[in-house]
LOBABA-285885 format. One record per atom (N, C-alpha, C, O): residue in one letter; atom name; chain; x, y, z; residue number from 1. Coordinates in nm, 3 decimals. Layout:
<recs>
type atom mol X Y Z seq
a CA A X Y Z NUM .
...
</recs>
This chain:
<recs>
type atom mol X Y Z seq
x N A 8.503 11.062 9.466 1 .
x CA A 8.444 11.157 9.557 1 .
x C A 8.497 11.296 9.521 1 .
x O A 8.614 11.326 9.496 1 .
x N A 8.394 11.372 9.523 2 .
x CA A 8.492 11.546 9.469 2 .
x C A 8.421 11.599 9.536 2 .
x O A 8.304 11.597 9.574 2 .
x N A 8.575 11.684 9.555 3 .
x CA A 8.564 11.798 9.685 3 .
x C A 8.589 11.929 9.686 3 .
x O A 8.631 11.997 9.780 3 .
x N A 8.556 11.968 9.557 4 .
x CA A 8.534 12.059 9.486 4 .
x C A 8.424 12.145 9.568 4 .
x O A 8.353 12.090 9.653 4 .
x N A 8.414 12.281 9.537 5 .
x CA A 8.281 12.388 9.550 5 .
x C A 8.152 12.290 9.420 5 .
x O A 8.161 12.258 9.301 5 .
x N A 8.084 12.279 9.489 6 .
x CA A 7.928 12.258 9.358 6 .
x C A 7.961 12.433 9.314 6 .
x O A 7.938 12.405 9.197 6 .
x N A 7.984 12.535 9.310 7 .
x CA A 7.943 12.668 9.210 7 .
x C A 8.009 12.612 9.082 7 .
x O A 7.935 12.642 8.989 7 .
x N A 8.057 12.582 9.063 8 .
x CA A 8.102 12.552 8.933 8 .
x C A 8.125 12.399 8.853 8 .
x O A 8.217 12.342 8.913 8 .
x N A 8.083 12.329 8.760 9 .
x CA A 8.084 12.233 8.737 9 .
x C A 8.225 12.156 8.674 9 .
x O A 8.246 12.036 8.656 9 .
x N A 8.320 12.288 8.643 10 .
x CA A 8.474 12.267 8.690 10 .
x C A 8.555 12.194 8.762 10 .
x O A 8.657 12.224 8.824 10 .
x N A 8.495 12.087 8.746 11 .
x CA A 8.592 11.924 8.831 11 .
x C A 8.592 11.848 8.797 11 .
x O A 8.509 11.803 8.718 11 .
x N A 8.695 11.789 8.845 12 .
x CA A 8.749 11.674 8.755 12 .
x C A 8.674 11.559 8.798 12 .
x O A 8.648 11.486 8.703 12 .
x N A 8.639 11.527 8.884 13 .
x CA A 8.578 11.436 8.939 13 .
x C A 8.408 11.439 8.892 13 .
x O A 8.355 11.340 8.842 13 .
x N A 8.342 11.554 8.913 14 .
x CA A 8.221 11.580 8.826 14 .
x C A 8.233 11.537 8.694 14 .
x O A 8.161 11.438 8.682 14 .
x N A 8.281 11.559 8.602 15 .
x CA A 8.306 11.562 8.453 15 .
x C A 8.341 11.397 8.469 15 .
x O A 8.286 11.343 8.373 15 .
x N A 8.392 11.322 8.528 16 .
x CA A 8.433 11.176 8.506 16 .
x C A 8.288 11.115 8.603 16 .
x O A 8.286 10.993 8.613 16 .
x N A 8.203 11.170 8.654 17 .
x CA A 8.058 11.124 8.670 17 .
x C A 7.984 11.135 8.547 17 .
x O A 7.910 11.043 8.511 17 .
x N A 8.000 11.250 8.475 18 .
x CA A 7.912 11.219 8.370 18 .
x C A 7.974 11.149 8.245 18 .
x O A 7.911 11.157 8.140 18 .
x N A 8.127 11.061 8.247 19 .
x CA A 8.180 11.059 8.130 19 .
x C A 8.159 10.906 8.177 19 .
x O A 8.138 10.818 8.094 19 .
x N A 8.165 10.884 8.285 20 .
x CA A 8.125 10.723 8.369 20 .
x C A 8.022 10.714 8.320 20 .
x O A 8.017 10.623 8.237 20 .
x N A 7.862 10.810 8.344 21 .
x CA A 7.719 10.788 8.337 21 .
x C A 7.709 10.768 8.192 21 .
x O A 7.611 10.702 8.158 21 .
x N A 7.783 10.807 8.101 22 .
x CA A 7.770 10.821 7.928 22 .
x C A 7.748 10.679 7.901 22 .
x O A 7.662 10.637 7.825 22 .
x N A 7.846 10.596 7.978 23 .
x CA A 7.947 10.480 7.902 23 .
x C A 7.841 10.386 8.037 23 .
x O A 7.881 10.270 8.054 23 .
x N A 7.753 10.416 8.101 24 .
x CA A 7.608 10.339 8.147 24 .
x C A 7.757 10.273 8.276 24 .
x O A 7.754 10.151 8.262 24 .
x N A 7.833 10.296 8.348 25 .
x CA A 7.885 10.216 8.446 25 .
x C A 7.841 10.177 8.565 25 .
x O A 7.867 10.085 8.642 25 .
x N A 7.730 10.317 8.560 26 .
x CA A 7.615 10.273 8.686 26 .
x C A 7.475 10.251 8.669 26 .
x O A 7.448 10.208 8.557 26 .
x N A 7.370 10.269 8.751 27 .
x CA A 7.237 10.274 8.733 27 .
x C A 7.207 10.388 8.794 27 .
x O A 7.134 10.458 8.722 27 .
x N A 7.245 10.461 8.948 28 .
x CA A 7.232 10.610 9.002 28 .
x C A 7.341 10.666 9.038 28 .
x O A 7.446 10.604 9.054 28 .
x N A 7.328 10.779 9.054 29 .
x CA A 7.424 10.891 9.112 29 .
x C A 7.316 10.932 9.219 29 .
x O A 7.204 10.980 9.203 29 .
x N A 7.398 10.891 9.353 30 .
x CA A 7.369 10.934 9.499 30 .
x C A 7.426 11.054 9.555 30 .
x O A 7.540 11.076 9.514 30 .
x N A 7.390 11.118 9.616 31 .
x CA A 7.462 11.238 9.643 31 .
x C A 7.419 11.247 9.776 31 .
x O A 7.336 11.172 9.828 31 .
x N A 7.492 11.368 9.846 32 .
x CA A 7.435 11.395 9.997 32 .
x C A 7.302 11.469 10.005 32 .
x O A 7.203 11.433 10.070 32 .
x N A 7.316 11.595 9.918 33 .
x CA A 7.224 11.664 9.913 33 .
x C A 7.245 11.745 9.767 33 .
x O A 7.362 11.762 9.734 33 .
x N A 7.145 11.794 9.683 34 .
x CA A 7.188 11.855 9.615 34 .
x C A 7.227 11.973 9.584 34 .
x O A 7.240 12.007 9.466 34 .
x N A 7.253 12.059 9.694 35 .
x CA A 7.352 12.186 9.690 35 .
x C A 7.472 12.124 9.711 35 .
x O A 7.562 12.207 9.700 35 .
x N A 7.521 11.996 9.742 36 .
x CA A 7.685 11.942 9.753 36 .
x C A 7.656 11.866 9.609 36 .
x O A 7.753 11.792 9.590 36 .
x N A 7.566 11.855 9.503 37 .
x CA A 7.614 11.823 9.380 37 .
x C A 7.633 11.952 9.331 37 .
x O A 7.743 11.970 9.280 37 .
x N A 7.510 12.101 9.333 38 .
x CA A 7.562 12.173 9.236 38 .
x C A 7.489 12.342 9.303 38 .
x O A 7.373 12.378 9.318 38 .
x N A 7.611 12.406 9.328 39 .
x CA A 7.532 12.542 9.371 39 .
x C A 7.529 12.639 9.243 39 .
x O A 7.550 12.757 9.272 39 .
x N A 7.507 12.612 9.099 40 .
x CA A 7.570 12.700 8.983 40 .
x C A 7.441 12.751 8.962 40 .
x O A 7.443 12.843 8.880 40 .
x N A 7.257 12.710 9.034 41 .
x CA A 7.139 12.794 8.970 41 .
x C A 7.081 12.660 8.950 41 .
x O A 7.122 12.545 8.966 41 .
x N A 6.947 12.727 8.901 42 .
x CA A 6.798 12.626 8.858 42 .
x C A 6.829 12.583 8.716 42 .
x O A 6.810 12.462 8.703 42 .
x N A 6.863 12.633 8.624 43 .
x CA A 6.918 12.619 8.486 43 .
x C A 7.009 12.489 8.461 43 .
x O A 6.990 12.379 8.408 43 .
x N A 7.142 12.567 8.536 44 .
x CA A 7.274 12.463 8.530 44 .
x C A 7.226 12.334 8.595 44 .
x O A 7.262 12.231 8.538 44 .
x N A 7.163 12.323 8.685 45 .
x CA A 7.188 12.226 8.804 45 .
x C A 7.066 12.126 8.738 45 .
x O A 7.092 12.006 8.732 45 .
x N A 6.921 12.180 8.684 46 .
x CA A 6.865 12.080 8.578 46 .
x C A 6.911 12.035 8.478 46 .
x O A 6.874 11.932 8.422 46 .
x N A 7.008 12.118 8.441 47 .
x CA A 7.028 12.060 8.326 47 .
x C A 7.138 11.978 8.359 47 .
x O A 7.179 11.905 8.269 47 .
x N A 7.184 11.974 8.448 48 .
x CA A 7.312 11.843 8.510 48 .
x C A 7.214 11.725 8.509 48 .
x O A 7.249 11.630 8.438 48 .
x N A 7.077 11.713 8.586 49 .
x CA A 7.025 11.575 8.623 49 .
x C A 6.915 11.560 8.491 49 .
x O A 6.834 11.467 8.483 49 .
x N A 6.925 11.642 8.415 50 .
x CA A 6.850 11.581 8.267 50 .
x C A 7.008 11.501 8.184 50 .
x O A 7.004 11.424 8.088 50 .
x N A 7.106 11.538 8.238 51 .
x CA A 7.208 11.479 8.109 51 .
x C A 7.223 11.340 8.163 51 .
x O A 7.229 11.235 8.099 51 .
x N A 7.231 11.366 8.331 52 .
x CA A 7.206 11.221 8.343 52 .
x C A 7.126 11.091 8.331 52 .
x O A 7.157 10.972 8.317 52 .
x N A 6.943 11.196 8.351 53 .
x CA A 6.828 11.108 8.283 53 .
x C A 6.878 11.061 8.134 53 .
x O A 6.915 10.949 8.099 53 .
x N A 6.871 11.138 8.084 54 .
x CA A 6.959 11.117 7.934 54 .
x C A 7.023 11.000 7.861 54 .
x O A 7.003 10.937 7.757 54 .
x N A 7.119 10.997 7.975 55 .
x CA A 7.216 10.880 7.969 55 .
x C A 7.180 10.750 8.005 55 .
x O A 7.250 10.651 7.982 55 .
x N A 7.015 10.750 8.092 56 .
x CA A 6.957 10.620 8.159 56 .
x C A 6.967 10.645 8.276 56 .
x O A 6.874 10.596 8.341 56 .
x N A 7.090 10.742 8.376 57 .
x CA A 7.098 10.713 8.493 57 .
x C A 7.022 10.787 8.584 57 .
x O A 6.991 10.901 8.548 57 .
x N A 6.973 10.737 8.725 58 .
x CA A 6.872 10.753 8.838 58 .
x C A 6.977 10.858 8.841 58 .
x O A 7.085 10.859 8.783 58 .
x N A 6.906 10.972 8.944 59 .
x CA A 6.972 11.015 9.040 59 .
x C A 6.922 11.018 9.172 59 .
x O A 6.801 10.998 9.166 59 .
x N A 6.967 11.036 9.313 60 .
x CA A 6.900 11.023 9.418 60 .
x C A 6.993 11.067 9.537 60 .
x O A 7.112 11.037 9.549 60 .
x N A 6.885 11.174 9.659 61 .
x CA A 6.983 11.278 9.726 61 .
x C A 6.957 11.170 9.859 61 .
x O A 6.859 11.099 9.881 61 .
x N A 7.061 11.184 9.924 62 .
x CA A 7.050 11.052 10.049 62 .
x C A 6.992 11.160 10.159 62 .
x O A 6.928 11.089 10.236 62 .
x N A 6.982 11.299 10.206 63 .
x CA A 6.938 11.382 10.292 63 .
x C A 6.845 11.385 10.266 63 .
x O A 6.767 11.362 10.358 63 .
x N A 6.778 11.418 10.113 64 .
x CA A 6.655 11.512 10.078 64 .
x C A 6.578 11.392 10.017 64 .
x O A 6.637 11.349 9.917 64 .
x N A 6.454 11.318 10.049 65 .
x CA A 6.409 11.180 10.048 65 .
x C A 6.288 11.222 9.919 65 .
x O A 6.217 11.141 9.860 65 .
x N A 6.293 11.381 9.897 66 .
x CA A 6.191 11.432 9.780 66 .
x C A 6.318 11.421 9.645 66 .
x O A 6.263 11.398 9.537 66 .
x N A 6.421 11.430 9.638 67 .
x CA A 6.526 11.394 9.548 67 .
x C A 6.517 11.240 9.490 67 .
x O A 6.600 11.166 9.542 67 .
x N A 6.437 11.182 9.397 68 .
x CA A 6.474 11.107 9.342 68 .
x C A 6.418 11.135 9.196 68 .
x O A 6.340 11.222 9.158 68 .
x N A 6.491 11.025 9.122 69 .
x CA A 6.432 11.069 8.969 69 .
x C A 6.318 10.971 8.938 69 .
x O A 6.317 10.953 8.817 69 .
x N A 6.248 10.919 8.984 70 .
x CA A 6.116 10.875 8.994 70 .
x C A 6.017 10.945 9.073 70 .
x O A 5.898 10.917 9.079 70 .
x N A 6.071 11.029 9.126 71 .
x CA A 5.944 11.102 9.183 71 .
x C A 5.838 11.209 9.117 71 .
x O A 5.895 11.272 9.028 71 .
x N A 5.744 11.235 9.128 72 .
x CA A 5.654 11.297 9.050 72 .
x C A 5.681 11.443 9.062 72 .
x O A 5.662 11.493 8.951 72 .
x N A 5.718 11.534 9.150 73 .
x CA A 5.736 11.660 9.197 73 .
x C A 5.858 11.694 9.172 73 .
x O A 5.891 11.802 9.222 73 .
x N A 5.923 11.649 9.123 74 .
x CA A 6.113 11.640 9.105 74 .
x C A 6.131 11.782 9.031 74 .
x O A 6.191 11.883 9.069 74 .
x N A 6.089 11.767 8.961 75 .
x CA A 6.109 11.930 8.857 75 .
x C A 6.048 12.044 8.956 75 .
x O A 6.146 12.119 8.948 75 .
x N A 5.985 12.093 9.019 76 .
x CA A 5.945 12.156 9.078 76 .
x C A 6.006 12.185 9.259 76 .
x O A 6.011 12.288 9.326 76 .
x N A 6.043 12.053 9.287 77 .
x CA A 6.110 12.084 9.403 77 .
x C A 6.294 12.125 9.343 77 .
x O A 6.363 12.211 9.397 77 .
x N A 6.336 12.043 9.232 78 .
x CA A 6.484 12.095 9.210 78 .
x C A 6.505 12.210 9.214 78 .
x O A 6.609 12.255 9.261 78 .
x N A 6.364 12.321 9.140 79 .
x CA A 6.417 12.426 9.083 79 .
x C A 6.399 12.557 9.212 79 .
x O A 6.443 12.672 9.209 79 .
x N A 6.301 12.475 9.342 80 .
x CA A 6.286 12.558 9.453 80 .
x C A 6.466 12.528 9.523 80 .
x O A 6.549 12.615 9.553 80 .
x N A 6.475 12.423 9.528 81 .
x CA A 6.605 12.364 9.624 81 .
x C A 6.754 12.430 9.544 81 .
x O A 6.845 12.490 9.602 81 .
x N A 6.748 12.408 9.444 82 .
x CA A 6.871 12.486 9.318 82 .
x C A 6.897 12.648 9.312 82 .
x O A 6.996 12.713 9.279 82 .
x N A 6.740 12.694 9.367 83 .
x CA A 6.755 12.844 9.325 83 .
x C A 6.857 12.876 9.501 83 .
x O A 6.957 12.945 9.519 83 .
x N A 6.771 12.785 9.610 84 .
x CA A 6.790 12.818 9.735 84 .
x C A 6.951 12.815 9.766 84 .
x O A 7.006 12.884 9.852 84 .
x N A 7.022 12.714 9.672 85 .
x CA A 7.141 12.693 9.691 85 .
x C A 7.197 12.819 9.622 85 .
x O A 7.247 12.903 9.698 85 .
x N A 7.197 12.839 9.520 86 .
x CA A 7.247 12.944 9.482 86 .
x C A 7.227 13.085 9.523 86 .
x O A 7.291 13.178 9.473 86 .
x N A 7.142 13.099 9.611 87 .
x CA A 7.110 13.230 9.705 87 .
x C A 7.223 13.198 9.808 87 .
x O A 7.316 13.275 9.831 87 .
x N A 7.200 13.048 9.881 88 .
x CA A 7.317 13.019 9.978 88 .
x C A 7.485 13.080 9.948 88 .
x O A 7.569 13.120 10.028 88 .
x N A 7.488 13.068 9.798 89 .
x CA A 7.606 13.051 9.734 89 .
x C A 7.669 13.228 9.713 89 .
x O A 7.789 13.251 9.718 89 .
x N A 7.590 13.312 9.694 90 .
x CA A 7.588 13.405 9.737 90 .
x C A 7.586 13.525 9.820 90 .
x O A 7.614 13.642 9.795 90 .
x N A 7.542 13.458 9.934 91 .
x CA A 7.554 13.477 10.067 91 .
x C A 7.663 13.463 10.103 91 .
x O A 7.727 13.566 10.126 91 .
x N A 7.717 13.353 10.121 92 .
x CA A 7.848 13.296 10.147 92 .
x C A 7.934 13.437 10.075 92 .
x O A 7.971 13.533 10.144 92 .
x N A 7.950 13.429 9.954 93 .
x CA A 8.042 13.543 9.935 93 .
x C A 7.996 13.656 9.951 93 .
x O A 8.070 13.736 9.894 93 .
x N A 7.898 13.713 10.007 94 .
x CA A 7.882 13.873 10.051 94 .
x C A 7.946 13.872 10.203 94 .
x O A 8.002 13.971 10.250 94 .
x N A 7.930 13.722 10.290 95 .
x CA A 7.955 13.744 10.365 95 .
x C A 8.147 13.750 10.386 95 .
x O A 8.209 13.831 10.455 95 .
x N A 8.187 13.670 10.326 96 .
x CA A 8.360 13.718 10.301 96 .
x C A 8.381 13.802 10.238 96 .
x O A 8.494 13.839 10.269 96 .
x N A 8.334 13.874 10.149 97 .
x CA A 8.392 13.985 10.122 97 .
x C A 8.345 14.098 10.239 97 .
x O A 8.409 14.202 10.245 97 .
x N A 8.251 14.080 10.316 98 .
x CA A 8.213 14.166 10.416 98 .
x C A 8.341 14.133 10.493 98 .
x O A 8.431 14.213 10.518 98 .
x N A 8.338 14.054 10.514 99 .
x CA A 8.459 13.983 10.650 99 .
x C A 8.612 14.080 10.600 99 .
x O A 8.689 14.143 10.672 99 .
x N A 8.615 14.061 10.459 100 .
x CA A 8.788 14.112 10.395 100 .
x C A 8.745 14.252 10.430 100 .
x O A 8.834 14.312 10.489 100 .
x N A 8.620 14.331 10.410 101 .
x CA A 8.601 14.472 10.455 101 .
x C A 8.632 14.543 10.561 101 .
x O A 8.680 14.654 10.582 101 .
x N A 8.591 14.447 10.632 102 .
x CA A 8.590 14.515 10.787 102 .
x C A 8.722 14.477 10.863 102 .
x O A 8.751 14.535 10.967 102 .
x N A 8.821 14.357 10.796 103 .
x CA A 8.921 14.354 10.822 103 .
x C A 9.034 14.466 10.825 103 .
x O A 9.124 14.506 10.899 103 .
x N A 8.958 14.499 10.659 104 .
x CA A 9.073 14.644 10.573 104 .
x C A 9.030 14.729 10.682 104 .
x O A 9.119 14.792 10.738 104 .
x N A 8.914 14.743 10.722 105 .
x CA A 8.861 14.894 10.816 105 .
x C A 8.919 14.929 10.961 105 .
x O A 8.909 15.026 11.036 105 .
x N A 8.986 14.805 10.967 106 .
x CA A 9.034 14.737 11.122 106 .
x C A 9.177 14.773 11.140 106 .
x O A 9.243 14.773 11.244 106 .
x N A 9.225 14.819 10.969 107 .
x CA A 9.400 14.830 10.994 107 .
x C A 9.447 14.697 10.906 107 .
x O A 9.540 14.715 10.827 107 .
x N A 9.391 14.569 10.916 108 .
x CA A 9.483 14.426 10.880 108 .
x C A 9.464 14.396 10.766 108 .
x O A 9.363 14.346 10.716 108 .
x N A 9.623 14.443 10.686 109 .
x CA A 9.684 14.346 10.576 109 .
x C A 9.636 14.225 10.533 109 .
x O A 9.632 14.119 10.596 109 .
x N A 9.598 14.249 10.415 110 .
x CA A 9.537 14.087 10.389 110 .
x C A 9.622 14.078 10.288 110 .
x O A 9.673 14.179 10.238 110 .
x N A 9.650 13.944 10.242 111 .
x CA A 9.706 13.849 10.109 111 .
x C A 9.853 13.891 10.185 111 .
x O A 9.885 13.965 10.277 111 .
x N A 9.915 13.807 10.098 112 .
x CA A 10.069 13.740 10.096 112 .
x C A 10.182 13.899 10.168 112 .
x O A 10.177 14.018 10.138 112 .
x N A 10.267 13.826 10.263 113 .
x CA A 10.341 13.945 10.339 113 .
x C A 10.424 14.018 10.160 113 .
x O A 10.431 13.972 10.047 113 .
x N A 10.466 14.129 10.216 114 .
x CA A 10.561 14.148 10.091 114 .
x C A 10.700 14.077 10.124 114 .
x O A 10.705 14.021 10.233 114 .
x N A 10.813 14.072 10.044 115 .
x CA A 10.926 14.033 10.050 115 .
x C A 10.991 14.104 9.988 115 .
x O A 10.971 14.114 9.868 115 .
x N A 11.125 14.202 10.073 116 .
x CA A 11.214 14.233 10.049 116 .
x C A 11.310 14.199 9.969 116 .
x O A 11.390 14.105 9.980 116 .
x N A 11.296 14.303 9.866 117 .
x CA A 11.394 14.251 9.690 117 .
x C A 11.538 14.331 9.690 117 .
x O A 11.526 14.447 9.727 117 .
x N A 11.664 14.294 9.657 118 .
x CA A 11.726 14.331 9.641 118 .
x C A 11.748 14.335 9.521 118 .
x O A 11.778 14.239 9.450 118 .
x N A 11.729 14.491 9.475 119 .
x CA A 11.741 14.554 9.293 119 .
x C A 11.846 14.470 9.237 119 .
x O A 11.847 14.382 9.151 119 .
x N A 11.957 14.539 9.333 120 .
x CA A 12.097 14.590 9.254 120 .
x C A 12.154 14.411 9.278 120 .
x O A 12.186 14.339 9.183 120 .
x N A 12.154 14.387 9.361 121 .
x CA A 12.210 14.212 9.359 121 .
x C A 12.124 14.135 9.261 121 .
x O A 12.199 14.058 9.200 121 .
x N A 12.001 14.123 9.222 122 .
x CA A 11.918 14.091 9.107 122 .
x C A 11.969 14.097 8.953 122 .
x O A 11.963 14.022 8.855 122 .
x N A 12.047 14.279 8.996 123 .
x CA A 12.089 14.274 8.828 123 .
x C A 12.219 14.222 8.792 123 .
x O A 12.255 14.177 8.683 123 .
x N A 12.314 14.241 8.955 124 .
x CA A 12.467 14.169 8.953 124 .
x C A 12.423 14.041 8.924 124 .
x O A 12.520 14.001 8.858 124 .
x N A 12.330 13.933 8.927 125 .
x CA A 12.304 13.852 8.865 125 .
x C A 12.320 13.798 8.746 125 .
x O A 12.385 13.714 8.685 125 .
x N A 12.206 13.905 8.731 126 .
x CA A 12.166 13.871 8.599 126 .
x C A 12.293 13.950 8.488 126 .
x O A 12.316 13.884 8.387 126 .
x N A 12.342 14.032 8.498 127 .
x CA A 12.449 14.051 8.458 127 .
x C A 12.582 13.910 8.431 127 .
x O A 12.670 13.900 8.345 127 .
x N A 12.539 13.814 8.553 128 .
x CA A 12.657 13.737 8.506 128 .
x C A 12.570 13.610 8.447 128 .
x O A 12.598 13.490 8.442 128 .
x N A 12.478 13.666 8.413 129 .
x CA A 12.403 13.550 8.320 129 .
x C A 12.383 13.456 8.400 129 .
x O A 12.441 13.348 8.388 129 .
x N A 12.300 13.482 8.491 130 .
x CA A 12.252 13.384 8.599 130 .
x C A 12.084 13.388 8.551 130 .
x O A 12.064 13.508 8.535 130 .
x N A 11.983 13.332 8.527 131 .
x CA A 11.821 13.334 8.539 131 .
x C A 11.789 13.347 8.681 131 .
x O A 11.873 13.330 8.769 131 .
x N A 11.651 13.381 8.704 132 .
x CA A 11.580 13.344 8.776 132 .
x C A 11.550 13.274 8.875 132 .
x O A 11.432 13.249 8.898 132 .
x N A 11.663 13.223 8.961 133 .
x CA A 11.601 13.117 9.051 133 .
x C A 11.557 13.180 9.208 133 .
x O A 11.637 13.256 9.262 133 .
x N A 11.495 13.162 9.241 134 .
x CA A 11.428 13.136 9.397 134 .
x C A 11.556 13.175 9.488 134 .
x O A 11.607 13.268 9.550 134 .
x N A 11.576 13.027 9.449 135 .
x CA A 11.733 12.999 9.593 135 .
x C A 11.828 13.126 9.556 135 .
x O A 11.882 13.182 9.652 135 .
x N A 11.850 13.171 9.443 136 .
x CA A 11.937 13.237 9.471 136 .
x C A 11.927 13.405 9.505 136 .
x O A 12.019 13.485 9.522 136 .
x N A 11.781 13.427 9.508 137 .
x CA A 11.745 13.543 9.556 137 .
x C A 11.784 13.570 9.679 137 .
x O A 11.816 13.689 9.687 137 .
x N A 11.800 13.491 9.819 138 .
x CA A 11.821 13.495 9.949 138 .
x C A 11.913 13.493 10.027 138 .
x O A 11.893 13.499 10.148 138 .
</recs>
């Protein structure tokens, strides 16, 4: 099961679906829907369920009942449903980076607090040939 973002086909769990589908271990790949197999575009995301035709294997969306690879309209509904995801997928990040905007506009600090460094005890350190550690920064 991978629980990965679909924007990128960057998982480990994806990549061992199609290295499973190579070596024929199944007959389909079921999915929920196919923006939770792949939000990367109409391009990427056909060309994911041609590698699997490819290989012999079905694919089939358990939400979307027009998702199967026997169906006659398949190419034509993927590339409406693929583009839609990837508009989704975009959205999504205009809308957080809107969100980090109006945060900054608000006054509030975003990312990691800072932490107070002590220079001169850093270099009495490292002076006595001590490295780098964590623990002994504190």
């Amino acid at each position: 099961m991978d629980h990965e973002t679909g924007s990128t086909d960057d998982r480990p769990e994806f990549a061992e679906v199609f290295a499973d589908a190579a070596k024929r271990r199944f007959d389909v790949v079921l999915f929920w829907a196919l923006d939770r197999l792949s939000r990367e575009g109409v391009l990427e995301t056909l060309q994911h369920l041609n590698r699997l035709t490819s290989y012999g294997v079905g694919y089939r969306s358990f939400t979307e009942q027009y998702f199967d690879s026997c169906g006659i309209f398949k190419d034509a509904v993927i590339a409406i449903v693929a583009t839609v995801a990837k508009q989704e997928r975009i959205r999504i990040s205009e809308r957080v980076r809107a969100g980090l905007a109006r945060a900054r506009g608000n006054g509030r600090r975003l990312g990691r607090p800072k932490v107070a460094v002590d220079a001169a005890r850093i270099a009495g350190l490292r002076a006595l040939g001590l490295g780098f550690l964590p623990n002994l920064l504190r």
